[in-house]
BALOBA-1460 file (C-alpha; in Angstrom, 3 decimals):
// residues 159
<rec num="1" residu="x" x="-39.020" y="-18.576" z="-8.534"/>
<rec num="2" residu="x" x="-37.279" y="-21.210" z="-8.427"/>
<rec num="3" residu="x" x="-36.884" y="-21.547" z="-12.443"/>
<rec num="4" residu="x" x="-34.855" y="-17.654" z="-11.807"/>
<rec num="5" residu="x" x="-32.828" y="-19.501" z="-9.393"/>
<rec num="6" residu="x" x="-31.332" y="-21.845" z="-11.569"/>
<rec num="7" residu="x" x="-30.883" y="-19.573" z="-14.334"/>
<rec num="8" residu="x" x="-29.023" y="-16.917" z="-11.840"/>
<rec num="9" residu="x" x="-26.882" y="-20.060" z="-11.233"/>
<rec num="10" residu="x" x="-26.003" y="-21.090" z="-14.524"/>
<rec num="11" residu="x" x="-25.522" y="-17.353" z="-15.403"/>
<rec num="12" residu="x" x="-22.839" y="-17.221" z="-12.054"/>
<rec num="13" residu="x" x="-21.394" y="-20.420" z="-13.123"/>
<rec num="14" residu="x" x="-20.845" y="-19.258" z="-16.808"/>
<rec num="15" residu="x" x="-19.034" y="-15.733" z="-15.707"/>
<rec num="16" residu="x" x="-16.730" y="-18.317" z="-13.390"/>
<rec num="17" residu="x" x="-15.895" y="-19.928" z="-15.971"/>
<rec num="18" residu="x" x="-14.965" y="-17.009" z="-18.736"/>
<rec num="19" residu="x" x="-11.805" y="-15.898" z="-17.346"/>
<rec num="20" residu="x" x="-10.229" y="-19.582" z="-17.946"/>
<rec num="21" residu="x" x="-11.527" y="-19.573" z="-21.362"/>
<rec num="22" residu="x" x="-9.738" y="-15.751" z="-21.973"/>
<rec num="23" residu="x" x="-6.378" y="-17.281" z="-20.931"/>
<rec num="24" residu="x" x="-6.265" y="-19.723" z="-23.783"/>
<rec num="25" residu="x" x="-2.587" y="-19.612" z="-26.411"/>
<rec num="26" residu="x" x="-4.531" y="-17.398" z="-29.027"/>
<rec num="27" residu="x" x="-4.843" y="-14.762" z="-26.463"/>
<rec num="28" residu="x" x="-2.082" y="-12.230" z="-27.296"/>
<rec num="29" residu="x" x="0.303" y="-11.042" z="-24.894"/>
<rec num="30" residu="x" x="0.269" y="-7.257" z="-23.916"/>
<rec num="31" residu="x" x="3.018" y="-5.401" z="-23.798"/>
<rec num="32" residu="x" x="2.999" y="-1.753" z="-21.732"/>
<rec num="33" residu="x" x="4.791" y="0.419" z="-22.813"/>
<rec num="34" residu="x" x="6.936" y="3.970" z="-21.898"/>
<rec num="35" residu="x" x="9.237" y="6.014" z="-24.098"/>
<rec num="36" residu="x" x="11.535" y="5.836" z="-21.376"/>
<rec num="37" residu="x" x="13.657" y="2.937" z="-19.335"/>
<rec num="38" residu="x" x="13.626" y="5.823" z="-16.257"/>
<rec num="39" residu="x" x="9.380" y="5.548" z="-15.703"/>
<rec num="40" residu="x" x="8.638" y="2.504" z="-13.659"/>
<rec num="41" residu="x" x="5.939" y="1.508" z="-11.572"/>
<rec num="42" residu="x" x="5.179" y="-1.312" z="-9.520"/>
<rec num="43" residu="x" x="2.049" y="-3.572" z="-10.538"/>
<rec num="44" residu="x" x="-0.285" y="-1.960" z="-8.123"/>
<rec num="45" residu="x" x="-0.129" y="1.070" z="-9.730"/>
<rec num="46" residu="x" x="-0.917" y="0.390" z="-13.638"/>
<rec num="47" residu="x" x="-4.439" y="0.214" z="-12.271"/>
<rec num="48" residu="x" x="-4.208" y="3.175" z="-9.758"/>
<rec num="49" residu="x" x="-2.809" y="5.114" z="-13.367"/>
<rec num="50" residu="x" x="-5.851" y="4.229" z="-15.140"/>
<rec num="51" residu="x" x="-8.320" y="4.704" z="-12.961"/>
<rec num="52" residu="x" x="-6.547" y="8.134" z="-12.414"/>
<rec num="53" residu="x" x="-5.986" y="7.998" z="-8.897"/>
<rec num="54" residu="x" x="-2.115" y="7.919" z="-9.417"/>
<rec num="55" residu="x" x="-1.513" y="11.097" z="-11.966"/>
<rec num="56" residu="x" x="2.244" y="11.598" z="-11.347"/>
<rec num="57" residu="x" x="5.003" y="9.560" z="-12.340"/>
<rec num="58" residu="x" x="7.814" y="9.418" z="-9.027"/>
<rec num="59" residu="x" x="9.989" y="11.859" z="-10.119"/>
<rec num="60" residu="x" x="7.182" y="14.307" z="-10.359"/>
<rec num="61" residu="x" x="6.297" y="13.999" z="-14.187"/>
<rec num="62" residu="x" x="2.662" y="13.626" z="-15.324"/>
<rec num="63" residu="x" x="1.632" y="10.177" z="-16.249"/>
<rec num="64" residu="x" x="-0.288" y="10.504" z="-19.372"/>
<rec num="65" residu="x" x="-2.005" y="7.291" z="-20.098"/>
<rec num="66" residu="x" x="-3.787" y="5.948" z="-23.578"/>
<rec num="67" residu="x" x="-6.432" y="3.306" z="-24.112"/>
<rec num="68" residu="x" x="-7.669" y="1.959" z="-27.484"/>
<rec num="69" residu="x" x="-10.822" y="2.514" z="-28.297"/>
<rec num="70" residu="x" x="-13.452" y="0.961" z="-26.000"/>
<rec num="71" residu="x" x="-14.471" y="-1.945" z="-28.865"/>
<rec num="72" residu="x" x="-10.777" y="-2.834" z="-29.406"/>
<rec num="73" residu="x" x="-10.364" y="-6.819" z="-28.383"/>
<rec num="74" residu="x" x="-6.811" y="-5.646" z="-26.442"/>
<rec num="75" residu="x" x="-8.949" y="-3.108" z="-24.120"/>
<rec num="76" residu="x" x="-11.311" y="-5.122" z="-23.507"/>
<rec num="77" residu="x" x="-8.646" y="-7.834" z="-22.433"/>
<rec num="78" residu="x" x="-6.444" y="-4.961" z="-20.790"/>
<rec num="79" residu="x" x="-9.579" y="-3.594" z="-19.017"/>
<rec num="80" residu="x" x="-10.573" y="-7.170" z="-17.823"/>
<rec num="81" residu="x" x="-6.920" y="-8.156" z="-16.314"/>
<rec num="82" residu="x" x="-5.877" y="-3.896" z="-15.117"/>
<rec num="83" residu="x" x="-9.069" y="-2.602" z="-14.205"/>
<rec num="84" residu="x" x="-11.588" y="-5.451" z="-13.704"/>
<rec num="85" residu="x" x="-14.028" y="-4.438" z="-15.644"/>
<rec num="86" residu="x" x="-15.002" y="-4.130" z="-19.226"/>
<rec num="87" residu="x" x="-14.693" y="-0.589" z="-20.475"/>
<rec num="88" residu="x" x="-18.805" y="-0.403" z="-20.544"/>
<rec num="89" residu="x" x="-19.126" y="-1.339" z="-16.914"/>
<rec num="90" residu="x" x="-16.940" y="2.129" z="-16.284"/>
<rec num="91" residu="x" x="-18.703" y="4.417" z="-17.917"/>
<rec num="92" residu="x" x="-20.748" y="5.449" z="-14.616"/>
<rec num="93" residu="x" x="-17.016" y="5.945" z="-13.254"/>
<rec num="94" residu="x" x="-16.168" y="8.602" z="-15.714"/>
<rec num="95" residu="x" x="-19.163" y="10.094" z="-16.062"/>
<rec num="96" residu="x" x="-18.759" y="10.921" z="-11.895"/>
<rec num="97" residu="x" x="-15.156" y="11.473" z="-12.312"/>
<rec num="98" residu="x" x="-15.879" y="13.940" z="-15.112"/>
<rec num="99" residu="x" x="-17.766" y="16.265" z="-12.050"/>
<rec num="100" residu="x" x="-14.589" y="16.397" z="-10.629"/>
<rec num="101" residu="x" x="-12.574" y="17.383" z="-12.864"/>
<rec num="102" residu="x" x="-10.562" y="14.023" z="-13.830"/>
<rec num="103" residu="x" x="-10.841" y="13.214" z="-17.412"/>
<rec num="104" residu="x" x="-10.346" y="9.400" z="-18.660"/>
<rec num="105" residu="x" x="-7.573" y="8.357" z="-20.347"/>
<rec num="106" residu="x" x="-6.911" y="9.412" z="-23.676"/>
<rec num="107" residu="x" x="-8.371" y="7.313" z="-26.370"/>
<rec num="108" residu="x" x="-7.100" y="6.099" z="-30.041"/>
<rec num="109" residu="x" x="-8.232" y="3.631" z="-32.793"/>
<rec num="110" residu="x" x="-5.059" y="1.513" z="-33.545"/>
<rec num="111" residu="x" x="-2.014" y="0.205" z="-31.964"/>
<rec num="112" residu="x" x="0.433" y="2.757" z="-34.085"/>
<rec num="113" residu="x" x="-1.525" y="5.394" z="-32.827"/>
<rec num="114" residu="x" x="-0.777" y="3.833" z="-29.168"/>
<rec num="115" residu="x" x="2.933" y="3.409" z="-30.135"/>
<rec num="116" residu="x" x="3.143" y="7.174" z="-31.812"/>
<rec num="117" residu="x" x="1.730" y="8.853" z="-28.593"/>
<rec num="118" residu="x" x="4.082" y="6.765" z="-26.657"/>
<rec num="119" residu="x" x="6.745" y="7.571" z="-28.535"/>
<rec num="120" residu="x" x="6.415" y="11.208" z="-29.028"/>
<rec num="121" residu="x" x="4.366" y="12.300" z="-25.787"/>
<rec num="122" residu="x" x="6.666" y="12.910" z="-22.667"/>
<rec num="123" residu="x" x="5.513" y="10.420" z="-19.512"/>
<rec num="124" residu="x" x="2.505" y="8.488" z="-21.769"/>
<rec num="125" residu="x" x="2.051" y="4.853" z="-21.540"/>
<rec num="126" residu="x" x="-0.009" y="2.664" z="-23.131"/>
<rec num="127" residu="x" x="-0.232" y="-1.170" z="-24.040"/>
<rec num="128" residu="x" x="-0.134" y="-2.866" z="-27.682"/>
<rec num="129" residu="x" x="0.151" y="-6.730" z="-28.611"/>
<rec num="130" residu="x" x="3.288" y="-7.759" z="-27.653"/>
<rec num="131" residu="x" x="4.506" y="-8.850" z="-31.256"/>
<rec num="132" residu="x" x="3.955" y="-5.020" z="-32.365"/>
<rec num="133" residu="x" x="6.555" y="-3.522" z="-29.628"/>
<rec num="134" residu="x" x="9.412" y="-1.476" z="-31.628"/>
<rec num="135" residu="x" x="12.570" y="0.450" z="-30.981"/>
<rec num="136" residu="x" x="10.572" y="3.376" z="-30.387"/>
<rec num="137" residu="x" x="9.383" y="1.913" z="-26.694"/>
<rec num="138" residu="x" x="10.002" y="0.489" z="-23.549"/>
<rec num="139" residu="x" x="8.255" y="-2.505" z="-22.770"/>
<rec num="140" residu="x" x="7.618" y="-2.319" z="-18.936"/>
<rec num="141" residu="x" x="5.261" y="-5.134" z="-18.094"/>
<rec num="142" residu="x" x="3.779" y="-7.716" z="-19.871"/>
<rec num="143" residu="x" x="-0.077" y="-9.002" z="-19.136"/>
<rec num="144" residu="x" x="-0.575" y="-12.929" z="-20.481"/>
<rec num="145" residu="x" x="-2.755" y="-15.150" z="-19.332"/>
<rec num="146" residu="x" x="-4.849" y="-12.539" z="-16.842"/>
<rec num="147" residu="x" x="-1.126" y="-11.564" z="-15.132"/>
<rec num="148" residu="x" x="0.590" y="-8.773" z="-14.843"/>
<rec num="149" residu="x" x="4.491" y="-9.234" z="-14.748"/>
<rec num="150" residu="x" x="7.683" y="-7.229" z="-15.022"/>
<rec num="151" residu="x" x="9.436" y="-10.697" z="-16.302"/>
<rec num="152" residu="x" x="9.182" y="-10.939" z="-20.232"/>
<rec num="153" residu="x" x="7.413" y="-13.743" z="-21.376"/>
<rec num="154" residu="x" x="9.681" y="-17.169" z="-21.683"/>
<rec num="155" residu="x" x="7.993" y="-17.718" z="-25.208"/>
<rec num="156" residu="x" x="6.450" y="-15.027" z="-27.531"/>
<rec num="157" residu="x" x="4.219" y="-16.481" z="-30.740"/>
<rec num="158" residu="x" x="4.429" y="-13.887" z="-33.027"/>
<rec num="159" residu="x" x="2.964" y="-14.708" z="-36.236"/>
């Protein structure tokens, strides 16, 4: 018993610790992004839009949100910071949410794909590295170091 004990503590003492360890410099910064400067939310709500509790944007448009896939290293970092959880911890969520009708966000395999549905789908948004943001978006928040901001970043490595 008391041999579980200690390893339940080092196990609680090793999940305290992995957030600092995420916010390291080689983490990338994530940019979310709109097709248009008019969406906005505050950042409250980029969780409330995933989750798909929020499903309109405020001037009455559908929010239509994407996620990489479930493996990609930005979801999982997007999914720790927005949602906190990793996208397998929320697969009990969907599957209940799925009885009532709400689907999950839409899902793709790169960050083009992310920037093309942006782009070309009326009220989507999405997130991609930072460095990757074109002319085609709007970047309206940025996520670095496990926080969410509507201030871009004062220094951007892109490689």
């Amino acid at each position: 018993m008391l041999i579980l004990m200690r390893k339940l503590l080092i196990i609680g003492l090793l999940f305290s610790v992995l957030p600092l360890a995420r916010a390291d410099s080689n983490t990338p910064v994530i940019a979310v992004i709109v097709n248009s400067d008019e969406l906005k939310i505050a950042n409250n709500e980029l969780s409330l839009i995933y989750w798909r509790k929020q499903l309109y944007w405020s001037k009455g448009q559908r929010i239509k949100p994407v996620n990489l896939r479930s493996e990609h290293p930005l979801r999982q970092q997007f999914s720790q910071t927005v949602l906190g959880s990793l996208p397998k911890k929320q697969i009990d969520y969907w599957n209940g949410q799925y009885f009532n009708g709400i689907l999950p966000p839409y899902s793709v395999n790169s960050e083009e794909a992310v920037l093309r549905y942006v782009a070309q789908t009326s009220g989507a948004i999405g997130y991609i590295d930072a460095c990757h943001v074109d002319n085609r978006v709007k970047v309206m928040m940025w996520i670095e170091r496990g926080q969410i901001s509507t201030s871009a970043p004062e220094y951007l490595q892109c490689p």
